[in-house]
VOBA-1610 file (N, C-alpha, C; in pm, whole numbers, padded with zeros to 5 digits, always signed):
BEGIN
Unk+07454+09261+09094Unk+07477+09179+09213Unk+07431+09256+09337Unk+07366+09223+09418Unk+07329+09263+09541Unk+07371+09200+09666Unk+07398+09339+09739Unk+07464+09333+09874Unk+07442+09203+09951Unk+07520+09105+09948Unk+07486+08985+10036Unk+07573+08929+10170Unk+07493+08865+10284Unk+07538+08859+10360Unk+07523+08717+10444Unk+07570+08665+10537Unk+07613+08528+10580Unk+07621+08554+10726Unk+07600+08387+10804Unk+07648+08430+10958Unk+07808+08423+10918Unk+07873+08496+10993Unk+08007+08506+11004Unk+08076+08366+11058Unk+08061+08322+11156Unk+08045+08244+11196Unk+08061+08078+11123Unk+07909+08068+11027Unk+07939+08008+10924Unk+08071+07994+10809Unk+08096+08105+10791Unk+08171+08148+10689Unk+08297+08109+10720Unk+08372+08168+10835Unk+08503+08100+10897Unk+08516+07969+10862Unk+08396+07824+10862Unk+08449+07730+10841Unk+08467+07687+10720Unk+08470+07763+10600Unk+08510+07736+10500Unk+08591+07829+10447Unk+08628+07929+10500Unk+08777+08010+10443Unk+08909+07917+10488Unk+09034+07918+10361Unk+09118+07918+10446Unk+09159+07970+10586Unk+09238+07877+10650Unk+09297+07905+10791Unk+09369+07983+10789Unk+09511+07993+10728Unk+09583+08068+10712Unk+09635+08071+10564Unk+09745+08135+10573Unk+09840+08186+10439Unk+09785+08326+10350Unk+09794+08283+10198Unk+09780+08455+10193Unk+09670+08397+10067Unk+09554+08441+10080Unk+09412+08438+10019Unk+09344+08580+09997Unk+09285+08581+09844Unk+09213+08651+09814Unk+09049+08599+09837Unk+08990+08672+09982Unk+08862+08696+10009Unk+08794+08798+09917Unk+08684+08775+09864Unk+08602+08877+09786Unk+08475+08835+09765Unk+08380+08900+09806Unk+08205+08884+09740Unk+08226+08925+09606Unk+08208+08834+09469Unk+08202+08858+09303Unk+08108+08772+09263Unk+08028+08819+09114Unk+07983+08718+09044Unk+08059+08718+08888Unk+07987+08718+08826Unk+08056+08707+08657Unk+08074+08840+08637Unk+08027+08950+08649Unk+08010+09056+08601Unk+08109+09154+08705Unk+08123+09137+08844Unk+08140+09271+08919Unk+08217+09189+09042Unk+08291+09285+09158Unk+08359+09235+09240Unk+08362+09368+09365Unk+08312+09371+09470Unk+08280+09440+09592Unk+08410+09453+09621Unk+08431+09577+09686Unk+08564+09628+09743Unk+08482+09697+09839Unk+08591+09749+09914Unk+08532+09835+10081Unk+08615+09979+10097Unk+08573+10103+10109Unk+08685+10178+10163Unk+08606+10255+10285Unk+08662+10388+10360Unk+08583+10434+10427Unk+08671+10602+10492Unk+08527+10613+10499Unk+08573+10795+10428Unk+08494+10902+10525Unk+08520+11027+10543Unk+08475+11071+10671Unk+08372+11124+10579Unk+08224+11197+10675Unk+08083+11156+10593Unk+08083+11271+10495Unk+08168+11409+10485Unk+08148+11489+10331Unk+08168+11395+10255Unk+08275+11317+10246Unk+08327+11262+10127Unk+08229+11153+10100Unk+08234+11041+10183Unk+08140+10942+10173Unk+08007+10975+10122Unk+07936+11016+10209Unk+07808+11077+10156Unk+07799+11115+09984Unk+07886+11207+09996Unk+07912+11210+09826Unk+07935+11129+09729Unk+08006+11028+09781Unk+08021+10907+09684Unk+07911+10817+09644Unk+07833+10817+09749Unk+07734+10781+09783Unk+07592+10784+09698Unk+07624+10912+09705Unk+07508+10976+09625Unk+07494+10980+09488Unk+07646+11029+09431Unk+07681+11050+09301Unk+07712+10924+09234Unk+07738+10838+09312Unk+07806+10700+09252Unk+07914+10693+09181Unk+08043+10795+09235Unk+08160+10792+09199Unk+08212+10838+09287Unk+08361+10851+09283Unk+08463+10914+09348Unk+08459+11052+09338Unk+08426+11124+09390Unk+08430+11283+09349Unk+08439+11388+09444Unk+08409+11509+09442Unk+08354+11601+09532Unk+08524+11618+09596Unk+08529+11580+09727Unk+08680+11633+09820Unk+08772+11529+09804Unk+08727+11383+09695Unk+08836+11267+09709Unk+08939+11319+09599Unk+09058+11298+09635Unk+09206+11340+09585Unk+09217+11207+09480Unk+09288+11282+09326Unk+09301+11178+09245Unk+09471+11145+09214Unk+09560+11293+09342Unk+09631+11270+09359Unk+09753+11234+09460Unk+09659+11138+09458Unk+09739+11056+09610Unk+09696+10893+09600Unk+09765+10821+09670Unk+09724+10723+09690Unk+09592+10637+09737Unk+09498+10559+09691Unk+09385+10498+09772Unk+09378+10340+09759Unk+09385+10338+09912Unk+09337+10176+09880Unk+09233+10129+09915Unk+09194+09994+09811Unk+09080+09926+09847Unk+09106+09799+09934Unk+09003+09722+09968Unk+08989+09589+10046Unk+08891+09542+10015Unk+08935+09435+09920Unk+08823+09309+09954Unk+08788+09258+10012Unk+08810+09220+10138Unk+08792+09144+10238Unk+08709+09292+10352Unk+08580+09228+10365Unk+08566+09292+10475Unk+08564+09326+10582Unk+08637+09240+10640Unk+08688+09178+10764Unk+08836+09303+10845Unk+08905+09262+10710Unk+08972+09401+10715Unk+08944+09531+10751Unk+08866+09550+10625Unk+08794+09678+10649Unk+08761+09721+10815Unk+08690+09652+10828Unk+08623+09623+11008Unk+08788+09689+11060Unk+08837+09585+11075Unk+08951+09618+11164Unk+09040+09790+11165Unk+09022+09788+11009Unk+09127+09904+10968Unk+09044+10013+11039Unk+08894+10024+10995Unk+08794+10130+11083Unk+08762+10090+11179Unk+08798+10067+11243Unk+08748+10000+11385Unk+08568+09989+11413Unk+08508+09902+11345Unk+08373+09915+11243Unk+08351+09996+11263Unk+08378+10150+11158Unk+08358+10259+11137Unk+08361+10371+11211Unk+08419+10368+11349Unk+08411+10488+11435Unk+08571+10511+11435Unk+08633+10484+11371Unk+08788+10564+11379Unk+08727+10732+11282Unk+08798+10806+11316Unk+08819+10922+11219Unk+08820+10941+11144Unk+08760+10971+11037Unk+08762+11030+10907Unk+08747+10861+10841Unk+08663+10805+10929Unk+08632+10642+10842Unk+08547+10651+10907Unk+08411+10697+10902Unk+08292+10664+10987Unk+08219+10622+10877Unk+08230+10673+10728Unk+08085+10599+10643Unk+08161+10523+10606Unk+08141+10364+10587Unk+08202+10247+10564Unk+08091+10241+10404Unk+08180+10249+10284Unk+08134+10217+10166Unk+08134+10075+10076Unk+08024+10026+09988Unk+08048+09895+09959Unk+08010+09926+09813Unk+08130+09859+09742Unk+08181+09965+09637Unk+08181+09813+09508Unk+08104+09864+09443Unk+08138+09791+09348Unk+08145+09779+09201Unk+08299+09729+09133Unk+08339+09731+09034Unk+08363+09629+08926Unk+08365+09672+08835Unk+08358+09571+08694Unk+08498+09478+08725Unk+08427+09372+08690Unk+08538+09230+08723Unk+08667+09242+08652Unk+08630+09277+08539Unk+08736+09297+08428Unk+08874+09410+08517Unk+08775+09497+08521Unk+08880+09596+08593Unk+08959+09583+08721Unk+08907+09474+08788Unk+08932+09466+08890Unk+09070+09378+08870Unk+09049+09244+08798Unk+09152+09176+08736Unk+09276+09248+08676Unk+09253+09384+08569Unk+09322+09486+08531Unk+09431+09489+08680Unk+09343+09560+08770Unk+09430+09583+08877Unk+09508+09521+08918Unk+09498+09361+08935Unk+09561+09237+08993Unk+09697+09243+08907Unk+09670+09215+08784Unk+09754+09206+08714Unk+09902+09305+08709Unk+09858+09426+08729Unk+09917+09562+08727Unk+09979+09542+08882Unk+09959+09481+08918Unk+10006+09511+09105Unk+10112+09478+09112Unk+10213+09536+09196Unk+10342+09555+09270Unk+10363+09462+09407Unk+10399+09428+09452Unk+10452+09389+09597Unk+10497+09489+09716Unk+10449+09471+09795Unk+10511+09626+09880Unk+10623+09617+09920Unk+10708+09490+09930Unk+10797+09415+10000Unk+10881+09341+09930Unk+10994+09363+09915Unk+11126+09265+09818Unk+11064+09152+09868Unk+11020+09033+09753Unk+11003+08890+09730Unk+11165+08848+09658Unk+11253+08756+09690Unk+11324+08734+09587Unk+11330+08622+09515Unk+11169+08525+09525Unk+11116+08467+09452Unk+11080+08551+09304Unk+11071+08637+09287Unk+11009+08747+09221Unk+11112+08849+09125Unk+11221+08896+09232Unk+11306+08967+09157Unk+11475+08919+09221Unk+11530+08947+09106Unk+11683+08903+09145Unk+11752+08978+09254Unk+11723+09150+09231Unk+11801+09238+09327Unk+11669+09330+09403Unk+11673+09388+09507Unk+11621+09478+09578Unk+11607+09604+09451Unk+11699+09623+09371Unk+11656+09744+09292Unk+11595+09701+09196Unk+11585+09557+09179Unk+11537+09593+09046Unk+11351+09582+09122Unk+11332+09492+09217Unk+11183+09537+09257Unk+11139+09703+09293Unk+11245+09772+09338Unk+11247+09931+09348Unk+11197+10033+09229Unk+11236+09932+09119Unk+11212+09989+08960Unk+11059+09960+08935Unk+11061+09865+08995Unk+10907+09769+08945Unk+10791+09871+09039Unk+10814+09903+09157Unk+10754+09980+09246Unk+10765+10131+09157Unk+10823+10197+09122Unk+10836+10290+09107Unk+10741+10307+08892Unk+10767+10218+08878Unk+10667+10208+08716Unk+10500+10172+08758Unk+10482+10095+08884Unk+10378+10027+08889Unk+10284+10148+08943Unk+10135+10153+08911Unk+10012+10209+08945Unk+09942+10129+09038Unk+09991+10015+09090Unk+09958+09918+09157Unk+10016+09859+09296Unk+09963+09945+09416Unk+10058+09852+09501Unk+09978+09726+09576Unk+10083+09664+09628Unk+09976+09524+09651Unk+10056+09486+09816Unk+09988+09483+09925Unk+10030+09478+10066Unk+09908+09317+10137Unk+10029+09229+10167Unk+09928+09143+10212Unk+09959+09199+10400Unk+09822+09135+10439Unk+09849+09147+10619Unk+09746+09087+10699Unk+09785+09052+10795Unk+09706+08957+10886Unk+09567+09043+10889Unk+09485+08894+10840Unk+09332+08909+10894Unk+09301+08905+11036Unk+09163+08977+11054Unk+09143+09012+11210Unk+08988+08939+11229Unk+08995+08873+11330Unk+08791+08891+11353Unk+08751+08973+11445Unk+08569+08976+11435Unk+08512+09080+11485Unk+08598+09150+11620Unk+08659+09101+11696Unk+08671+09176+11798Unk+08843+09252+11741Unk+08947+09193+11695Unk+09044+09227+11600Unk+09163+09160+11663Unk+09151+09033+11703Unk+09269+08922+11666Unk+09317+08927+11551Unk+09441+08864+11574Unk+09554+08833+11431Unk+09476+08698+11394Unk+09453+08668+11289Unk+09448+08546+11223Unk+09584+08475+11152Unk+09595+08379+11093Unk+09701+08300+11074Unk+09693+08308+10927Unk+09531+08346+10883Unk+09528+08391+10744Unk+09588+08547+10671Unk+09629+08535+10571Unk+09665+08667+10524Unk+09559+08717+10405Unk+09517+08875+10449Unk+09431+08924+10349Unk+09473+09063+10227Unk+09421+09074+10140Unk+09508+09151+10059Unk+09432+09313+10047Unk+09520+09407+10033Unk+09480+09549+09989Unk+09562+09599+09888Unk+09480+09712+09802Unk+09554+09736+09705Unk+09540+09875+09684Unk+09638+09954+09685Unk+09712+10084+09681Unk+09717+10109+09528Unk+09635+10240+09480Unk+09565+10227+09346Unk+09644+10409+09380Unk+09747+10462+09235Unk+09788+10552+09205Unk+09746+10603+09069Unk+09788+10724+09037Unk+09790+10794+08902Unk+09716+10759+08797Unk+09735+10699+08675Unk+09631+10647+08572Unk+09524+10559+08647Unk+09603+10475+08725Unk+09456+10362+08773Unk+09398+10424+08892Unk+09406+10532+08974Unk+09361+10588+09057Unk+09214+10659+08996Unk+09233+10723+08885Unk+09153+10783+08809Unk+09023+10746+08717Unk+09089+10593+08629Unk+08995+10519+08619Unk+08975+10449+08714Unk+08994+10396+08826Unk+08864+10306+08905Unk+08774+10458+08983Unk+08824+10573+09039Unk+08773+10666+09051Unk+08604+10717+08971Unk+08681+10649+08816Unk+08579+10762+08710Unk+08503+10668+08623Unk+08585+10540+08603Unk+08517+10469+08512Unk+08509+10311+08549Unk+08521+10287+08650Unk+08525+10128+08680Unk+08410+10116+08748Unk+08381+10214+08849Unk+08244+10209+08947Unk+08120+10191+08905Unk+08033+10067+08936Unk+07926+10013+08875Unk+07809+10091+09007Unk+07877+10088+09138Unk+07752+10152+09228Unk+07803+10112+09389Unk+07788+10245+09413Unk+07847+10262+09533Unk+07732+10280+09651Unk+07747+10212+09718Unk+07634+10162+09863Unk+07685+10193+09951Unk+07603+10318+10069Unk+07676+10317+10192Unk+07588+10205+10306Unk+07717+10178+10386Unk+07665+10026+10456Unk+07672+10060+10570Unk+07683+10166+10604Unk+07749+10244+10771Unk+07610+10203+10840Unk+07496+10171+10826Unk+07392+10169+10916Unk+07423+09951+10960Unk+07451+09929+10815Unk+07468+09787+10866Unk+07604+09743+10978Unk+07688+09784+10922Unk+07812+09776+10976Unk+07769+09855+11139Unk+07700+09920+11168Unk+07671+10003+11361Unk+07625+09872+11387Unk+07490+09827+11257Unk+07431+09713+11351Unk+07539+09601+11437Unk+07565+09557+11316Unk+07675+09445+11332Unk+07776+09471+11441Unk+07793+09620+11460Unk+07912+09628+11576Unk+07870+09551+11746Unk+07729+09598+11671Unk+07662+09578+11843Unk+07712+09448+11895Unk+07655+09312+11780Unk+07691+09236+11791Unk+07823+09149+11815Unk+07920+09220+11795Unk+08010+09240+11850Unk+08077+09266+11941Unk+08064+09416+11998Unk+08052+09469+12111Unk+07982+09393+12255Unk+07897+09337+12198Unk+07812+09200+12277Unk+07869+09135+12313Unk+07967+09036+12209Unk+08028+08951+12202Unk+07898+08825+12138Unk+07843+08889+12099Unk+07693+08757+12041Unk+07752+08751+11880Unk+07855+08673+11851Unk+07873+08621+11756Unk+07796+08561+11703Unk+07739+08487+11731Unk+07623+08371+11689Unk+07507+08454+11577Unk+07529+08598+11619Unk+07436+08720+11542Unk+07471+08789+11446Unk+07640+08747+11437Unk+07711+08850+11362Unk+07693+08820+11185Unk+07670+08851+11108Unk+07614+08851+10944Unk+07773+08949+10960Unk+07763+08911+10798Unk+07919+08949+10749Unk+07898+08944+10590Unk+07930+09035+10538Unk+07900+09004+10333Unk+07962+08863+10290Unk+07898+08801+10195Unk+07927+08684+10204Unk+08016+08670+10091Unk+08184+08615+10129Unk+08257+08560+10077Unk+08332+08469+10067Unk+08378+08461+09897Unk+08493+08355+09884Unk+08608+08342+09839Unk+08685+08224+09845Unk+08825+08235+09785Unk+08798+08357+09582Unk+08880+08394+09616Unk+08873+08484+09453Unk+08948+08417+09342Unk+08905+08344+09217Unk+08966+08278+09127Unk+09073+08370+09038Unk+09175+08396+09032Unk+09296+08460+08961Unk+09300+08319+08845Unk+09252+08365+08750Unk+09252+08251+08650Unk+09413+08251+08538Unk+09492+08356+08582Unk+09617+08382+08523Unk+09710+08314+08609Unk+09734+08229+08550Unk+09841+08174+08673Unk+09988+08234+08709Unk+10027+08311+08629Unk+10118+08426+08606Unk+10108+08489+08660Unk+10040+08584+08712Unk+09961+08684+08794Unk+09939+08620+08943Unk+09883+08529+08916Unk+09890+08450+09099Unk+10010+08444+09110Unk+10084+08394+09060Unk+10210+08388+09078Unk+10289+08512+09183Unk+10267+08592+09066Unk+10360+08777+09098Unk+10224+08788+09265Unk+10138+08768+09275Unk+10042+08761+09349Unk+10120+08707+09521Unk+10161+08622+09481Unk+10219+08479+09573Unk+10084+08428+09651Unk+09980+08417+09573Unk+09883+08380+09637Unk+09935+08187+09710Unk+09886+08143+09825Unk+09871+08069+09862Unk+09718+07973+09841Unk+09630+08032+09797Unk+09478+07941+09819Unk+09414+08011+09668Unk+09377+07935+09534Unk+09351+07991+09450Unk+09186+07889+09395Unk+09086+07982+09344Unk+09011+07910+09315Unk+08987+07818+09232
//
């Protein structure tokens, strides 16, 4: 699958408005995630097409599908130690793996009867799962909610070592795009092109609490 992209612009009018949606560029095979890493590390990932070199396999990392996020979280790429903005992409299967495996960051008590027993669930899980307001280019709250996922210990390691199909640094696209921004010339702004993400487990959407499913 290759790096693809959309007016932004466009794209807004067919995402959900609000609630809590999985945004993601996927085809049959693979599913784009975003992280961003100061340029030893990046660069390295980069190159090698894995996680390696100064990235820690013991600690927490999260990804984002949504790149929109991403944007916001790096402030398109000039926050600190997030200047190479990476476009990362992994086997579908695995990625689903992850979904499935995911935690809630936050007592649901749709979900669990007591506060401890989701505490238990947090504390077994390799998976954390944090929804939070989407932002656009300039970094408004949206009414939509977008998802990240906090990847520990066993699954830290394999998506690290064995899930990564090929890692693209996008930091030259993402400056462009800032400009446009920075402009305020939306009308210019290209954005990777995505859509609602199909969770075909309805079980899993569920534990998910997805609101918008494909």
């Amino acid at each position: 699958m290759s790096f693809s992209t959309s007016p932004y612009l466009e794209q807004t009018l067919r995402w959900p408005r609000r609630g809590r949606v999985l945004l993601a560029q996927y085809d049959d095979e693979s599913v784009i995630v975003y992280q961003a890493y100061r340029p030893s590390l990046g660069h390295w990932a980069a190159e090698h097409g894995y996680l390696g070199g100064d990235f820690s396999l013991n600690r927490m990392s999260w990804i984002k599908p949504g790149f929109m996020w991403m944007m916001y979280r790096s402030g398109w790429g000039t926050k600190p130690n997030q200047e190479v903005v990476l476009s990362i992409r992994i086997d579908r299967t695995a990625f689903d793996t992850i979904l499935s495996s995911a935690v809630l960051s936050s007592y649901d008590p749709q979900l669990y009867a007591t506060p401890e027993e989701w505490r238990a669930d947090v504390a077994r899980s390799d998976v954390r799962l944090q929804w939070d307001p989407d932002h656009g280019p300039t970094g408004g709250k949206r009414a939509r909610r977008v998802i990240q996922l906090g990847l520990r210990r066993e699954m830290i390691r394999r998506y690290a070592q064995d899930w990564i199909l090929e890692i693209t640094d996008i930091s030259d696209f993402v400056s462009e795009q800032r400009t446009h921004v920075l402009a305020r010339d939306l009308d210019q702004l290209h954005t990777p092109t995505e859509s609602v993400y199909p969770v075909a487990d309805e079980a899993v959407a569920f534990r998910l609490r997805l609101d918008h499913n494909a």
